[in-house]
KEZALO-821013 format. One line per 10 residues: for each residue x, y, z of N, C-alpha, C. Coordinates in steps of 0.001 Angstrom, whole numbers, padded with zeros to 6 digits. Atoms other than C-alpha are relative to their C-alpha. Layout:
BEGIN
X,Y,Z,X,Y,Z,X,Y,Z; ...
***
This chain:
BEGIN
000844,-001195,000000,000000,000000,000000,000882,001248,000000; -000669,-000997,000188,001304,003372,-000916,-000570,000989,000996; 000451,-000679,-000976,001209,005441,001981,000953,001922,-000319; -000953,-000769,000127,002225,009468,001478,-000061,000676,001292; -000572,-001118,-001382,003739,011409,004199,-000321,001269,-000289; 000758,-000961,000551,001745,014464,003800,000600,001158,000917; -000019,-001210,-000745,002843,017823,005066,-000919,001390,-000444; 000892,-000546,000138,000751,020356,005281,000331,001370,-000881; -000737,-001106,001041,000934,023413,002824,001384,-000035,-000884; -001197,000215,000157,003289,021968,001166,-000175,-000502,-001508
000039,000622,001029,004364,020409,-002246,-000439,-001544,-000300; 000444,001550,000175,003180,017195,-001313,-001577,-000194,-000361; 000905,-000010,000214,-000344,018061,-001906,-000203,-000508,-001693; -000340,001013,001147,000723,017151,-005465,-000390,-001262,-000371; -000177,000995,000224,001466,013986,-005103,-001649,-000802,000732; 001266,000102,-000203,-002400,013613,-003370,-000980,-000183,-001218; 000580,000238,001128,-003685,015034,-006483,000337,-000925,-000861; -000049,001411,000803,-001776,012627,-008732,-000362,-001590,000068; 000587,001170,-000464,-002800,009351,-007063,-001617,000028,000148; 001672,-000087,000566,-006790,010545,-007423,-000053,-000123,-001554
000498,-000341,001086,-006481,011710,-010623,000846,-001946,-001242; -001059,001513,001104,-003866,007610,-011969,-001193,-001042,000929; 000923,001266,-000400,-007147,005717,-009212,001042,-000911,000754; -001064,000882,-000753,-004257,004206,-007021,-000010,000313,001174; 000605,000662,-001577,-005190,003139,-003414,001359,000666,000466; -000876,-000571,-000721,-003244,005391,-000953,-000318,-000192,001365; 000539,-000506,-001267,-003468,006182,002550,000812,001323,000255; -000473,-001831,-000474,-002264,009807,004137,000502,-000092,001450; -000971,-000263,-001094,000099,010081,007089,000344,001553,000343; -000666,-001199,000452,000013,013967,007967,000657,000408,001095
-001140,-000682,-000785,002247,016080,009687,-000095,001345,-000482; 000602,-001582,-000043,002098,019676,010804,001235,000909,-000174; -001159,-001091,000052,004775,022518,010447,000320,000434,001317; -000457,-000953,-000991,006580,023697,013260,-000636,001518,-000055; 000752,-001505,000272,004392,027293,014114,001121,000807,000478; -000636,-001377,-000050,007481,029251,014904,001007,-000188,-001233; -000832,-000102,001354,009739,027770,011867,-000746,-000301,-001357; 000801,000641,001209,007188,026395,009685,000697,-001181,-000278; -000306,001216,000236,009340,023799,009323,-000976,-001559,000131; 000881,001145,-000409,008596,020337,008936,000223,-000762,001454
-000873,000471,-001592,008942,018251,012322,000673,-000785,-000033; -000928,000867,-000035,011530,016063,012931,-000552,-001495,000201; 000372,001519,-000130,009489,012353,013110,-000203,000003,-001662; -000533,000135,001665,010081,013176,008710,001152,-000636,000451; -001565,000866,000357,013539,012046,009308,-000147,-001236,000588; -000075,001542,-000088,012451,008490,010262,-000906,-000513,-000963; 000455,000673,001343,010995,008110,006903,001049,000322,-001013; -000767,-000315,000672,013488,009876,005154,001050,000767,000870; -001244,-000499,-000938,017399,011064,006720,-000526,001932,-000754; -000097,-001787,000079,016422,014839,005063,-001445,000527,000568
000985,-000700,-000378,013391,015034,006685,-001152,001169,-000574; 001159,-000854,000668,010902,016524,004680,-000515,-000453,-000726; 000892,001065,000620,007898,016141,002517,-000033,000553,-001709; 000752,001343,000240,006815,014763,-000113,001272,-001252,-000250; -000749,000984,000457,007929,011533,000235,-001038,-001116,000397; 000423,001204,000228,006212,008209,-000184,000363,-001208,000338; -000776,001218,000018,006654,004654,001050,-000999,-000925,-000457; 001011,001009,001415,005333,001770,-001558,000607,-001426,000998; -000398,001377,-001102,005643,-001479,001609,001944,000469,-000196; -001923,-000432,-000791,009770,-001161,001754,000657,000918,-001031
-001070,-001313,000594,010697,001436,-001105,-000594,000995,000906; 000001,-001554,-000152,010902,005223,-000058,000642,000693,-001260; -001012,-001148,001062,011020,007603,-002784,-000385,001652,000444; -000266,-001432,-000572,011463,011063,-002215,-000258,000825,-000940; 000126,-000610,001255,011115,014174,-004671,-000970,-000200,-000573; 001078,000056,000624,008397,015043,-006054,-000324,-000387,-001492; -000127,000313,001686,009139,014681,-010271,000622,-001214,000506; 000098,001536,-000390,010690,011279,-008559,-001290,-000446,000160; 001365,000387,-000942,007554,010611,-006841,-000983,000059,-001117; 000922,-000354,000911,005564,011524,-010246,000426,-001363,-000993
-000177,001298,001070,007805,009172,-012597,-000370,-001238,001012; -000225,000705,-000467,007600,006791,-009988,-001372,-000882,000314; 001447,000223,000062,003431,006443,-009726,-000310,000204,-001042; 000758,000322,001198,002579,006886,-012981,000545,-001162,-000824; -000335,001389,000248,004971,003730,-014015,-000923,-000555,000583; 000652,000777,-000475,003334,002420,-011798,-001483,-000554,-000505; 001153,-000524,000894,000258,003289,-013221,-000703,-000564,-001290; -000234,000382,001184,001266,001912,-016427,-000290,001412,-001331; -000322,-001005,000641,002072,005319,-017953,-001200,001176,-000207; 000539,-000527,000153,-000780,007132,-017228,000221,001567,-000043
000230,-001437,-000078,-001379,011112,-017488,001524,000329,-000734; -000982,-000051,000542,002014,010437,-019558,000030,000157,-001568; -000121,-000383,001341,002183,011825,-023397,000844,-001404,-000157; -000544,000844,000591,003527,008959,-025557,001418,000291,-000185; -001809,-000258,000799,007444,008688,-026405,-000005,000351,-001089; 000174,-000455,001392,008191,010141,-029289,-000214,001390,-000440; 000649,-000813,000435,005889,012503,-029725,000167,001731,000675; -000541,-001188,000224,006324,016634,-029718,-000199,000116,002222; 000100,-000270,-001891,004145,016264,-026069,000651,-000638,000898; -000846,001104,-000953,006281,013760,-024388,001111,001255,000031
-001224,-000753,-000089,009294,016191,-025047,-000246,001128,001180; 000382,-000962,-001112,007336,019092,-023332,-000460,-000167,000931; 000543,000624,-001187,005986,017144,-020575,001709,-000488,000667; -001481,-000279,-000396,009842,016116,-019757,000459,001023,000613; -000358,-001460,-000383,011008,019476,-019813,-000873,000650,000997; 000447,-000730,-001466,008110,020948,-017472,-000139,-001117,001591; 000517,001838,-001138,008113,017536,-015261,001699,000670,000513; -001313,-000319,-000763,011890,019012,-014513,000204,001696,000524; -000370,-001110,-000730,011493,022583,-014900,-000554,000730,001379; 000772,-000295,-000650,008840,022923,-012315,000811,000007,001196
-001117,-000583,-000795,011742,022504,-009537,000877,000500,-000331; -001427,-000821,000337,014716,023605,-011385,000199,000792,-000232; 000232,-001067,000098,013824,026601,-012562,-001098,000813,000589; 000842,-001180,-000328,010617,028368,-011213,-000333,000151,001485; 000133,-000054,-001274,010822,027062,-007752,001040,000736,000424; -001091,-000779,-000631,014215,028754,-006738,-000140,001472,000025; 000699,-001545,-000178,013160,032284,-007675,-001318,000269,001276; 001289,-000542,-001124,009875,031790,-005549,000876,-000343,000971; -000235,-000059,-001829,011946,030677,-002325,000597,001341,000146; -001013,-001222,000060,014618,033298,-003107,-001084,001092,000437
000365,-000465,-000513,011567,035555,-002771,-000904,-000089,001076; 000351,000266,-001672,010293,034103,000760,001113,000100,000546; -001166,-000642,-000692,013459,034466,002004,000307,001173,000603; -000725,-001418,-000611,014858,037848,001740,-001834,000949,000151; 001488,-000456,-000687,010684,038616,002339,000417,000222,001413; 000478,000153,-001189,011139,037338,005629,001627,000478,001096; -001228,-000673,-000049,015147,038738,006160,-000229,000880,001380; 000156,-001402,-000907,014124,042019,008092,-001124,-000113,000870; 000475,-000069,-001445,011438,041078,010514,000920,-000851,000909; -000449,000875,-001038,013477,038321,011931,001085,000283,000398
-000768,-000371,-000348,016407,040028,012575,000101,001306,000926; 000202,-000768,-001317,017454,042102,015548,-000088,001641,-000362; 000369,-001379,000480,016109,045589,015579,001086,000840,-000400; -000561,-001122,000513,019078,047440,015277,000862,000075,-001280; -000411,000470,001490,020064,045491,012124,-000917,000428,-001152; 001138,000332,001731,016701,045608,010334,-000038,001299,-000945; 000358,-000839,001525,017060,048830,008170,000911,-000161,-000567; -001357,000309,000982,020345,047729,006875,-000529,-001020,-000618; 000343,000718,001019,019103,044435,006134,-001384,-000393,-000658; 001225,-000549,001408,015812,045493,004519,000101,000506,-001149
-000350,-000814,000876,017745,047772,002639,000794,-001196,-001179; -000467,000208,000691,019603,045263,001391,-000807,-001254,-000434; 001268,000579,000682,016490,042639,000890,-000884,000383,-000850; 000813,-000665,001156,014703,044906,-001343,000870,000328,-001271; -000987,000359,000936,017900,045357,-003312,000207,-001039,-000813; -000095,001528,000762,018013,041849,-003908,-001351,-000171,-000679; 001092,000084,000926,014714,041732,-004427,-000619,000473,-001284; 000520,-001250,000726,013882,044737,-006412,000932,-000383,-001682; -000798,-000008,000938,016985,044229,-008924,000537,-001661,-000378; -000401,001057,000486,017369,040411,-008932,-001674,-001281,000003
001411,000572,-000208,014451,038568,-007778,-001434,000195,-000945; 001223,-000768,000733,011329,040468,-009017,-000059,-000021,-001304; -000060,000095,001427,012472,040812,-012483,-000024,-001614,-000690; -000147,001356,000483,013531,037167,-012925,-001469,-000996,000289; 001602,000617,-000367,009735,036083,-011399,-000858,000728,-001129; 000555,-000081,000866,008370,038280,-013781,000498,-000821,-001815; 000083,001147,001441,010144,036613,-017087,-000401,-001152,-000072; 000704,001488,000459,008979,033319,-015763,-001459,-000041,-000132; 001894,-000140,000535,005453,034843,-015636,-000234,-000301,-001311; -000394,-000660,001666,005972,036264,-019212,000001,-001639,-000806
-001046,000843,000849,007516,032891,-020640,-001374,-001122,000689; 000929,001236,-000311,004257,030551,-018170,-001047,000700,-001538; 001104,-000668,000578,001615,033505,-020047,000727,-000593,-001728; -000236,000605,001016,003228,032769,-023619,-000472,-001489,-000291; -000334,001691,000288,003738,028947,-023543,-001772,-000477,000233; 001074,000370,000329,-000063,028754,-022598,-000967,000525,-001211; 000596,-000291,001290,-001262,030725,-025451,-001317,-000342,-001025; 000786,000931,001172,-002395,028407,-028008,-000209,-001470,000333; 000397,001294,-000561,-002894,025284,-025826,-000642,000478,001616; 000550,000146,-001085,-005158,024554,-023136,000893,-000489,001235
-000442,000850,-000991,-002351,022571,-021077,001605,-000168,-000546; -001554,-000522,000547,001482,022915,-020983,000451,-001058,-000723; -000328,000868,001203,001965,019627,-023297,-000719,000205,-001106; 001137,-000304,001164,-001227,020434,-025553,-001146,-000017,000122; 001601,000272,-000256,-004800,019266,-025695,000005,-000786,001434; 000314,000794,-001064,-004336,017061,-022757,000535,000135,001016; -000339,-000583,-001142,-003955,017319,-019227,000716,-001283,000627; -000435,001295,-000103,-001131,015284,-018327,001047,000557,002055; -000610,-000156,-001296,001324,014985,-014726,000660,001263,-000009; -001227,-001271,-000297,003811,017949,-015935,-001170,001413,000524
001176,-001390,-000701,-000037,020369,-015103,000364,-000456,001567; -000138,-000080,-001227,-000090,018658,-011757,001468,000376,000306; -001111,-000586,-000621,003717,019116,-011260,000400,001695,000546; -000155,-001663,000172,003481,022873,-012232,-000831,000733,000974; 000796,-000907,-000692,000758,023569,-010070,000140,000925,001356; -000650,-000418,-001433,002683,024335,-006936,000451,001109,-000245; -000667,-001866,000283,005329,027269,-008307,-001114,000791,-000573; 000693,-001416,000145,002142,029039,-010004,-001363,000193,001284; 000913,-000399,-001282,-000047,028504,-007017,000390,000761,001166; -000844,-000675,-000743,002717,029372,-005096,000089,001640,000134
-000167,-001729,001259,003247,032676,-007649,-001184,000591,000615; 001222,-001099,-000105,-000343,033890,-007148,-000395,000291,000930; 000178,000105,-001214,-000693,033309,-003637,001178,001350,000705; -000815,-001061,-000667,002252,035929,-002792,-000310,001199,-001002; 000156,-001209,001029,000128,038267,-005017,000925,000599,-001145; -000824,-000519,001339,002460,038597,-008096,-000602,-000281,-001206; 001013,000131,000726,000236,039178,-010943,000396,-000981,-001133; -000281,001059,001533,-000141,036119,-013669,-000920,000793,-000520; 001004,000302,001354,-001906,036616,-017293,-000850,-000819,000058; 000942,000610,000036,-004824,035818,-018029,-000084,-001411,-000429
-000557,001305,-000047,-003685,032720,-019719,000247,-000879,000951; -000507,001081,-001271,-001972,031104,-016693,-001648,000418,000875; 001568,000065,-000660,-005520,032260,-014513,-000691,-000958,-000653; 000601,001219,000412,-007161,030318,-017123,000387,-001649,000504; -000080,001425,-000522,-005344,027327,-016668,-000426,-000405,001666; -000384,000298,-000925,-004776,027530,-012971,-002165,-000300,000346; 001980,000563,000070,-009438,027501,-013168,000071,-001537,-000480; 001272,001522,000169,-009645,024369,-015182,000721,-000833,000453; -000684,000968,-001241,-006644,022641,-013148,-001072,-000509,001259; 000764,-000086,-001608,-008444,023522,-009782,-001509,-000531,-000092
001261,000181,000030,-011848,022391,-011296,-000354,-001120,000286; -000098,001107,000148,-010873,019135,-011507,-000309,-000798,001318; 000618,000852,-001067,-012682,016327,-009389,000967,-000367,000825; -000757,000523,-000893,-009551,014609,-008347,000709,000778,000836; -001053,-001212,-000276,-007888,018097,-007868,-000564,000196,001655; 000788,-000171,-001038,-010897,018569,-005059,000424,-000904,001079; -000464,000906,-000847,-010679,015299,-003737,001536,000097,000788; -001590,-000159,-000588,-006863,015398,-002726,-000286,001077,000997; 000320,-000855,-000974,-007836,018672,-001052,-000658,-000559,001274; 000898,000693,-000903,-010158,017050,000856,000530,-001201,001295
-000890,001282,-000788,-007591,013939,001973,000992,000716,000653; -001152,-000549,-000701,-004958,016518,002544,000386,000887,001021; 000151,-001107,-000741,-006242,019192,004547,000226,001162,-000198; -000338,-001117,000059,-004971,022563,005094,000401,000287,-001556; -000310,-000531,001326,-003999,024222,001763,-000031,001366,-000195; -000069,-001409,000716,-003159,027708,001424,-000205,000602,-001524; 000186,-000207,001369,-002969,027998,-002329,-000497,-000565,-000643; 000358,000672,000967,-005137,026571,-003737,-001456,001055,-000504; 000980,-000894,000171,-007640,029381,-003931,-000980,000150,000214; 002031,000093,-000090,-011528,030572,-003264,-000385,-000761,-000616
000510,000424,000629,-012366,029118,-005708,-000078,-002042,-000161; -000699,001268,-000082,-010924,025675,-004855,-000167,-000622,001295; -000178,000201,-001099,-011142,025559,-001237,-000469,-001368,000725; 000347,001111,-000430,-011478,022338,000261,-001373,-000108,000976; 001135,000397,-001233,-014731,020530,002281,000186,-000593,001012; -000281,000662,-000315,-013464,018745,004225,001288,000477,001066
***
């Protein structure tokens, strides 16, 4: 039985939605954030030595990583919500099945970070290093979140779904950095809004909400019953 280690507000809500939407028998193990670090708590590192989520145990594997955790259930699966080899969508389902951590997640921490820089530091530091968190932000950060806006708003365009007509794992992968994105108020195109509606509309999308609990981003419009 595939059991996921669920943390709460977190990227593992993902891997919820993907196991509704491939019909593969789970159960949910959750775990809460530390309320003064947000962190995750330390009984993660006796499923995994880095302690944190998402990670999965299938009876004696543990896999970890979420685009792990994606190839790793939809094999399972027998290739579901997976574009064919070959073909133009398999290539672009690849590419966003990787870029979704490698590229658009590091800009969004980069800006929770130096966000959170200048309250937590001691008062007679914080206008120096505000001054120099908005710097970073203002001239490195900010700009580089807006070209990946720019470059999500393009690429949806002329397709309903970032491989094409069909709604395959690299939507659920993606859904985190732009839920992430809209949730710290940084304005998407109407394009990406579109998608991020008929993502969130989705039955299994609900359900998972529902198994996973808490969920900050996932929007009004989305908000769990449960």
């Amino acid at each position: 039985m595939i059991t996921v280690h669920h943390l709460e507000n977190s990227r593992s809500q993902r891997v919820l939605w993907l196991l509704e939407e491939l019909g593969l028998a789970y159960t949910v193990k959750r775990y809460a954030r530390d309320p003064q670090t947000l962190r995750a708590p330390p009984e993660l590192v006796a499923v995994h030595p880095l302690g944190k989520s998402p990670v999965i145990t299938d009876d004696r594997i543990v896999v970890a990583e979420t685009g792990a955790i994606v190839s790793y259930l939809t094999a399972k699966a027998g290739g579901g919500l997976v574009p064919a080899p070959g073909t133009d969508a398999h290539a672009r389902y690849v590419y966003w099945l990787h870029y979704a951590e490698g590229s658009a997640m590091p800009p969004l921490l980069l800006k929770l970070i130096f966000s959170r820089l200048a309250p937590g530091s001691p008062w007679l530091l914080r206008p120096l290093v505000r001054r120099i968190a908005d710097t970073v932000l203002r001239g490195f950060v900010d700009p580089d979140l807006r070209r990946h806006a720019a470059f999500w708003e393009a690429e949806l365009a002329d397709r309903p779904y970032l491989c094409g007509a069909d709604f395959t794992a690299a939507d659920i992968m993606m859904s985190f950095p732009l839920e992430a994105f809209a949730a710290r108020g940084t304005g998407l195109g109407p394009q990406v809004r579109a998608w991020l509606g008929r993502v969130q509309a989705r039955p299994a999308y609900r359900r998972a909400l529902d198994a996973g609990g808490p969920y900050a981003y996932a929007g009004p419009g989305a908000a769990h019953t449960g």
